[in-house]
C-alpha positions in Angstrom: 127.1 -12.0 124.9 130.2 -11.7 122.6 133.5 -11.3 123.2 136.7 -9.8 121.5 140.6 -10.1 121.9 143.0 -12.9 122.2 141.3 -15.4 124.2 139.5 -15.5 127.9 143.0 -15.4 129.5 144.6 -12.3 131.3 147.6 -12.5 131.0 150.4 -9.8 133.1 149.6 -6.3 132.6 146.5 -7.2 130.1 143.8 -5.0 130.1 139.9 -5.7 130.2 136.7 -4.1 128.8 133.3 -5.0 130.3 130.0 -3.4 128.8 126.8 -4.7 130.6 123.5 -3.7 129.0 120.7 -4.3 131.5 116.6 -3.7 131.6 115.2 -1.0 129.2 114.1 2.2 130.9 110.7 3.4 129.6 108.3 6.0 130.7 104.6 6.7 129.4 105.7 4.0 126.3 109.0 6.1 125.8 111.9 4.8 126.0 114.3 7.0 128.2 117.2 4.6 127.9 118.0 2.1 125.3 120.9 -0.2 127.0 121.3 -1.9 124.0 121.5 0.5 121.6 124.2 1.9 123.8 125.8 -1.4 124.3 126.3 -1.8 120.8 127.7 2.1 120.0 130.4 1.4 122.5 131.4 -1.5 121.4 132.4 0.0 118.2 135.0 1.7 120.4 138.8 -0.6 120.1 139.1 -1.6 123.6 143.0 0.2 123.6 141.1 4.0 123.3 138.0 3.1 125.7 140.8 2.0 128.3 143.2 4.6 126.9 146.0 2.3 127.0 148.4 0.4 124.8 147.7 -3.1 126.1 146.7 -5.8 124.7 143.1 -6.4 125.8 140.1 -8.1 126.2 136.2 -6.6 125.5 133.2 -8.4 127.0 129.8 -7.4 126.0 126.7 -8.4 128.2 123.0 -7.8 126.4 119.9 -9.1 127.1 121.3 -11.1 130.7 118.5 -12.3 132.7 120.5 -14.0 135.5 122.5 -11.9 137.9 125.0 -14.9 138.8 125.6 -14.6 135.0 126.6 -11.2 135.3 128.7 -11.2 138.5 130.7 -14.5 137.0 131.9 -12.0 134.8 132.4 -9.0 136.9 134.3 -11.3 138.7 136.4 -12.4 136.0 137.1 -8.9 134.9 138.2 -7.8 138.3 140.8 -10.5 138.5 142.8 -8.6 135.8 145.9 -7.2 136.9 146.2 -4.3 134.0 143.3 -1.5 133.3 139.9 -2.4 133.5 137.1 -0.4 132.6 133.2 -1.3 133.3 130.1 0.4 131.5 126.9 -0.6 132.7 123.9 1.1 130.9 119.6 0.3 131.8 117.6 1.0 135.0 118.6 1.2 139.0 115.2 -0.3 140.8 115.0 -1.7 144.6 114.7 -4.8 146.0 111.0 -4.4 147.7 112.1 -6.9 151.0 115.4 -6.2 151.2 115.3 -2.1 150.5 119.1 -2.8 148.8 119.8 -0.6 145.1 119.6 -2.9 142.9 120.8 -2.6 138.9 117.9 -4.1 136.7 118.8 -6.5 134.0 116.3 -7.8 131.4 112.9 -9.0 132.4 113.1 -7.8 135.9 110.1 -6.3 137.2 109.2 -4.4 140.8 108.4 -8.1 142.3 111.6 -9.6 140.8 113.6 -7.3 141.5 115.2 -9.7 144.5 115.9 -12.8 142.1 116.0 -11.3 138.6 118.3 -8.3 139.3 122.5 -7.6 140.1 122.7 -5.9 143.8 124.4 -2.7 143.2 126.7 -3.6 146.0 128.0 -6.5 144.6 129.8 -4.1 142.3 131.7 -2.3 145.0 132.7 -6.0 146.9 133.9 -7.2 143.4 136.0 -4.3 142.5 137.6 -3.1 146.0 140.7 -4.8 145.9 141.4 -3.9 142.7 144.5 -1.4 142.3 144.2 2.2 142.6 144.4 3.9 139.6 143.7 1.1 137.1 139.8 0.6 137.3 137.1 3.1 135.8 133.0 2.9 136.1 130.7 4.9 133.7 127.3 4.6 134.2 124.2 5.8 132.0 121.5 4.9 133.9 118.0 5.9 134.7 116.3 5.1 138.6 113.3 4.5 138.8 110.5 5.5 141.1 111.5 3.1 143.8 115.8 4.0 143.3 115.4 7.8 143.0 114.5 8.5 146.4 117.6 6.3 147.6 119.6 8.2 145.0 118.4 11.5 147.3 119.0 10.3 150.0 122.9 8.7 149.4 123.8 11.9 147.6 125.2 9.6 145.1 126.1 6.7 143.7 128.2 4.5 145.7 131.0 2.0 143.5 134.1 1.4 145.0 137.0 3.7 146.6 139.1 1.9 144.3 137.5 3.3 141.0 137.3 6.4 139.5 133.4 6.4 138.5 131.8 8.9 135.8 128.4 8.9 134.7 124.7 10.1 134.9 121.9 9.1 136.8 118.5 10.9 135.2 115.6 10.7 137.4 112.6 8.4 136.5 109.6 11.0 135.5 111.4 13.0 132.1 110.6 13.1 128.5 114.0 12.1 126.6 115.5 15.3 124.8 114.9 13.2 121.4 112.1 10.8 121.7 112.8 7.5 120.3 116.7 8.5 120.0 118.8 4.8 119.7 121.8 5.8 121.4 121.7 8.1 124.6 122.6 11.6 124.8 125.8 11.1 128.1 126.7 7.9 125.5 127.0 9.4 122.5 128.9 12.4 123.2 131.5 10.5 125.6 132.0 7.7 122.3 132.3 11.4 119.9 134.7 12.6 122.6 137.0 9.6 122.5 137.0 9.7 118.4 137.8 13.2 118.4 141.3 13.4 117.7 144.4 13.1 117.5 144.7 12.7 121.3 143.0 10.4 124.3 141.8 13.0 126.4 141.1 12.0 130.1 138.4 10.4 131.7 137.3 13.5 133.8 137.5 15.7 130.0 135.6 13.4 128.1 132.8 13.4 131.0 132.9 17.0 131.3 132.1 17.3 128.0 129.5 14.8 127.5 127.6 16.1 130.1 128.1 19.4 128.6 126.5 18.8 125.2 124.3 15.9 126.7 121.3 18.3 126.9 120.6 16.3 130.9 116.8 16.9 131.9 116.9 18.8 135.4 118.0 17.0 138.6 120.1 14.3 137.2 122.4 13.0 139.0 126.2 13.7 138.0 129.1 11.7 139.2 131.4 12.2 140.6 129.9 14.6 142.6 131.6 18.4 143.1 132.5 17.4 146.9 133.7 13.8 145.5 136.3 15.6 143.0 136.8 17.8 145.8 138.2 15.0 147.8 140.6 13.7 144.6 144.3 14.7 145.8 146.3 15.9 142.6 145.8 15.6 138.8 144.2 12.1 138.0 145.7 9.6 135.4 144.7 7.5 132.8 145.4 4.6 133.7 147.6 2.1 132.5 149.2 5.1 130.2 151.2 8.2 131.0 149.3 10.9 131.3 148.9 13.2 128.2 148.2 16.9 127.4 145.2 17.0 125.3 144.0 20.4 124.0 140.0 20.4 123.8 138.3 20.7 120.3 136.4 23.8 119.1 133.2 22.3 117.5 129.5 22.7 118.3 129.6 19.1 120.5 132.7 20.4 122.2 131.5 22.7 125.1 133.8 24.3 127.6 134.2 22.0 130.8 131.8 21.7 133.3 133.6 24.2 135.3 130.8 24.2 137.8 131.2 20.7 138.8 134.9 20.7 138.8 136.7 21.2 141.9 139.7 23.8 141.8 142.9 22.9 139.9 145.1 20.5 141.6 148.0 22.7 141.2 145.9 25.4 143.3 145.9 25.9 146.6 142.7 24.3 148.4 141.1 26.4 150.1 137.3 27.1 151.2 135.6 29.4 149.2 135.2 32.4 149.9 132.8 33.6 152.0 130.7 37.0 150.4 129.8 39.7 152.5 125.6 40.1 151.9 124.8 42.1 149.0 122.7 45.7 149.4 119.7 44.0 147.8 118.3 40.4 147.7 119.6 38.3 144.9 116.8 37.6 142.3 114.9 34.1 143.0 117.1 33.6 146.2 114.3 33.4 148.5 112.9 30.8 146.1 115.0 28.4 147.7 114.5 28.0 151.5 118.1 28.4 153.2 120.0 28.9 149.9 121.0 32.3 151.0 124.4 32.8 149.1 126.7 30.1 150.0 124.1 27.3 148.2 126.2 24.6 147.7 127.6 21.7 150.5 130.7 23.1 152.7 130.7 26.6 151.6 130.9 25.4 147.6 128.2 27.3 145.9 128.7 25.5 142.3 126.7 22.5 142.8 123.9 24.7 144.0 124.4 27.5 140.6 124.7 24.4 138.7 121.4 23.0 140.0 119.6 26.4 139.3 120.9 26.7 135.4 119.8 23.0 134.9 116.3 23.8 136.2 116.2 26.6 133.4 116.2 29.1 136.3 119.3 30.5 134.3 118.6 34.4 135.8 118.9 33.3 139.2 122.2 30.8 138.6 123.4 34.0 136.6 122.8 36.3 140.0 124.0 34.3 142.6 127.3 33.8 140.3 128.1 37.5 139.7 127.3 37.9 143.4 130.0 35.2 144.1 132.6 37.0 141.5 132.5 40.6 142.8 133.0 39.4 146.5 136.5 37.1 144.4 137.6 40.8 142.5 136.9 42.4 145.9 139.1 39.9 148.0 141.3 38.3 145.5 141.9 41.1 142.8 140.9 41.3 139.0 143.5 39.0 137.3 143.6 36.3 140.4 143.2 32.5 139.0 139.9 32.9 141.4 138.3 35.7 139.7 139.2 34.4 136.4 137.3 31.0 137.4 134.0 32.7 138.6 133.8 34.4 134.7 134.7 30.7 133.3 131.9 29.9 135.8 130.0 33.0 134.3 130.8 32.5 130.7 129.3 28.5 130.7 126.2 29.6 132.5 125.5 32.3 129.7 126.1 29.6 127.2 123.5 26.9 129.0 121.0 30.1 128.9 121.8 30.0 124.8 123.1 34.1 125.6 125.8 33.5 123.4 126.8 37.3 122.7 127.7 37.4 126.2 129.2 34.0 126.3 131.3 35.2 123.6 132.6 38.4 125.2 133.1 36.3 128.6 135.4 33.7 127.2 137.2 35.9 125.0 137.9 37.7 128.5 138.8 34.4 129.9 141.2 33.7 126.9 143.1 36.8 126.7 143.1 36.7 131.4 144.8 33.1 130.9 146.7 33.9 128.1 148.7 36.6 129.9 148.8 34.6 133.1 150.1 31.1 131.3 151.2 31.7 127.7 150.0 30.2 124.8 150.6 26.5 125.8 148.3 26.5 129.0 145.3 23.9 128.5 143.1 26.2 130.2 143.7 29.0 127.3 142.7 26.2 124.5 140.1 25.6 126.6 138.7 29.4 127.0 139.2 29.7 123.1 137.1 26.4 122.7 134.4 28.3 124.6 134.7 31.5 122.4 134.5 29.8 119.2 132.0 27.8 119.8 129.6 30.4 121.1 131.0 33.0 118.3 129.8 30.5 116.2 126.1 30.4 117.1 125.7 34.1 116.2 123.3 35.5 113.9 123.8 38.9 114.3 126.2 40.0 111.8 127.8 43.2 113.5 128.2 41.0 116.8 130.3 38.8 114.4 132.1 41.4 113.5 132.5 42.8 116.9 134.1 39.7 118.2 135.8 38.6 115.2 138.9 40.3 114.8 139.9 39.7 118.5 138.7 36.1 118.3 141.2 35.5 115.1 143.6 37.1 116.6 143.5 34.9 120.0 143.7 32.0 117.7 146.5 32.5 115.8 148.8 32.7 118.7 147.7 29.6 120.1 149.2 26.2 118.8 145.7 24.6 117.7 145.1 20.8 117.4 143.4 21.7 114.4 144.2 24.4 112.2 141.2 24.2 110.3 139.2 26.1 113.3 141.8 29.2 113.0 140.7 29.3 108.5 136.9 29.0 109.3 137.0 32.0 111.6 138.9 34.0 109.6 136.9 32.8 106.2 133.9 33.5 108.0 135.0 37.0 109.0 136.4 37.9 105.5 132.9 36.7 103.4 131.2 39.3 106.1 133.9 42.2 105.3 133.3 41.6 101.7 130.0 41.7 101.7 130.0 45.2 103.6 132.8 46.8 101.6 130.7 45.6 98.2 127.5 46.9 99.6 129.0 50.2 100.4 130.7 50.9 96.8 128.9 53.5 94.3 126.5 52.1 92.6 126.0 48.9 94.8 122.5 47.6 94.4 121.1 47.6 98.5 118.2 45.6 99.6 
């Protein structure tokens, strides 16, 4: 255990940092998750931008704990602050074999342990419910085991507290990591690259978005919050402890467009159910592979979870279907131009990127940049956002005349939006320029061609 800051007391308005590393994760002699190792990276984090909050506070890092009253003393202690408080708790959900409860696995614990040697998850919710709304955050990278999974299933989700906001990933227990014997986890590292990627603190729900994004998750895992739990969010969330902040999204290959399929609708929207499609002429492609799916797929009329699911299996022509399915039925009902139709080709354009089809990811997020540009000028979050998209996937092309296809519009998309960092806006344009060189110098008299 270490600790930083200015003593063990909380004083008024002080904020708190709690990182909890517990039991290793391992499969087939494979580490899946290294608690430690992600311990450690965030600690490297100054408590003021993991809270995202100018007060003074205090950072408590748990490794190696073997006694659960060990780590609840100081889950306690942390929830008796009165300013922000954030808890990260990294390692391996297991059960408790006589009890049946979800229990988080600290180190040493073992399947006939589990009821001495581990923290009950639910002690986490009883500690942290009366703490006050808006000040307390949970992010989780965890891995369940064979025992937890099914429980996982069966709850949906992962229940904290209704008085944190709680972001995370759950992976299931039988996967390969994406990089064997990686030290820091994939949801981990992105989130810490996120919160060091300048010159703003972007929220919580951004800086999960995006991990998750670039995280490379093997299928099934589990993703909180939830689609129907942001559903249930009233209004825009903020960070707390500090006002909230606009913060324009960075262009660069770990900065992905949001996870627009596990986003609920704006908060400035309207809420509404989505819309219902009429059947199209011919079966959707790999619909019948999923009993009942029929075109609605997801929980209370909300097919995203259920697209989302298909892309993150790799059945990427299916999730592509059922989403074009989904946008003509929004054109036909809504109009071209309506903030619906524009999100079902943000919804579009991100599954074309997870399928690595980045010629038509390009050409859908230009399309979203240029819709959202008209509808909300230049200073909208959701433009930056769209021209993220469009550079990033403009930037995996090979194909030099798609390069040159996009280019021009791309540049010019760019330059009217005020970019957090101008050096995006010269790359695209260098990048374009070397290519017309090279063409007007192969096409002169007397050029040598290959």
């Amino acid at each position: 255990m270490y600790l930083s800051g200015a003593g063990h007391e909380q004083g008024r308005g002080r904020g708190h940092v709690l990182v909890v590393a517990g039991d290793v994760a391992v499969r087939r002699r494979v580490v899946q998750v290294a608690p430690s190792a992600n311990v450690a990276a965030l600690a490297m984090v100054p408590g003021s931008v993991l809270l995202g909050s100018d007060v003074p506070c205090d950072t408590v890092c748990l490794d190696g704990a073997r006694d659960p009253n060990t780590v609840l003393t100081r889950l306690r202690s942390a929830a008796a602050t009165r300013g922000p408080l954030l808890v990260y708790l990294s390692g391996r959900l297991t059960v408790d074999r006589r009890g049946g409860g979800l229990c988080f696995a600290l180190a040493g614990t073992t399947a006939g342990t589990a009821r001495y040697s581990a923290l009950p998850w639910e002690w986490l919710g009883v500690e942290l419910r009366g703490r006050p709304a808006e000040l307390t955050t949970v992010v989780v990278d965890l891995v369940a085991d064979k025992t937890a999974w099914p429980l996982l299933q069966e709850y949906a989700s992962l229940p904290v507290s209704g008085a944190a906001e709680v972001y995370g990933v759950v992976c299931p227990p039988a996967f390969a990591p994406a990089a064997a014997g990686a030290a820091v986890s994939g949801y981990t590292r992105h989130w810490i690259e996120q919160l060091r990627r300048g010159p703003g603190r972007p929220a919580n729900v951004q800086v999960h978005a995006l991990a998750v994004s670039a995280a490379a998750l093997p299928p099934g895992t589990l993703v909180l919050p939830t689609a129907r739990e942001l559903g249930m969010r009233s209004g825009p969330q903020h960070e707390p402890g500090h006002p909230q902040q606009a913060h324009h999204p960075q262009a660069s290959p770990h900065a992905h467009p949001s996870a627009h399929l596990q986003q609920p609708p704006h908060p400035e929207r309207p809420q509404q159910p989505a819309p219902t499609p009429a059947p199209a002429p011919g079966p959707v492609q790999g619909s019948e592979a999923v009993p009942g799916a029929g075109l609605l797929g997801g929980e209370g009329g909300d097919p995203r979870p259920f697209i989302h699911a298909l892309a993150v299996e790799g059945r990427h022509g299916e999730a592509a279907g059922l989403a074009q399915v989904w946008e003509e039925h929004v054109l036909q009902t809504c109009g071209r131009g309506s903030p619906e139709a524009i999100g079902w080709a943000e919804i579009r354009a991100d599954l074309a990127r997870m399928a690595g089809d980045f010629p038509s990811a390009t050409r859908l997020w230009m399309g979203v940049g240029q819709a959202r540009l008209a509808r909300e000028g230049a200073g909208g979050l959701e433009v930056h956002a769209a021209a993220a998209g469009a550079l990033y996937c403009w930037a995996q092309l090979r194909d030099r005349a798609l390069v040159l296809e996009f280019g021009p519009d791309l540049v010019a998309l760019l330059r009217v939006l005020p970019l957090p960092d101008p050096r995006h806006l010269r790359l695209a344009e260098q990048r374009l320029e070397a290519l017309r060189t090279a063409d007007r110098t192969a096409d002169r008299p007397g050029a040598l061609h290959p």
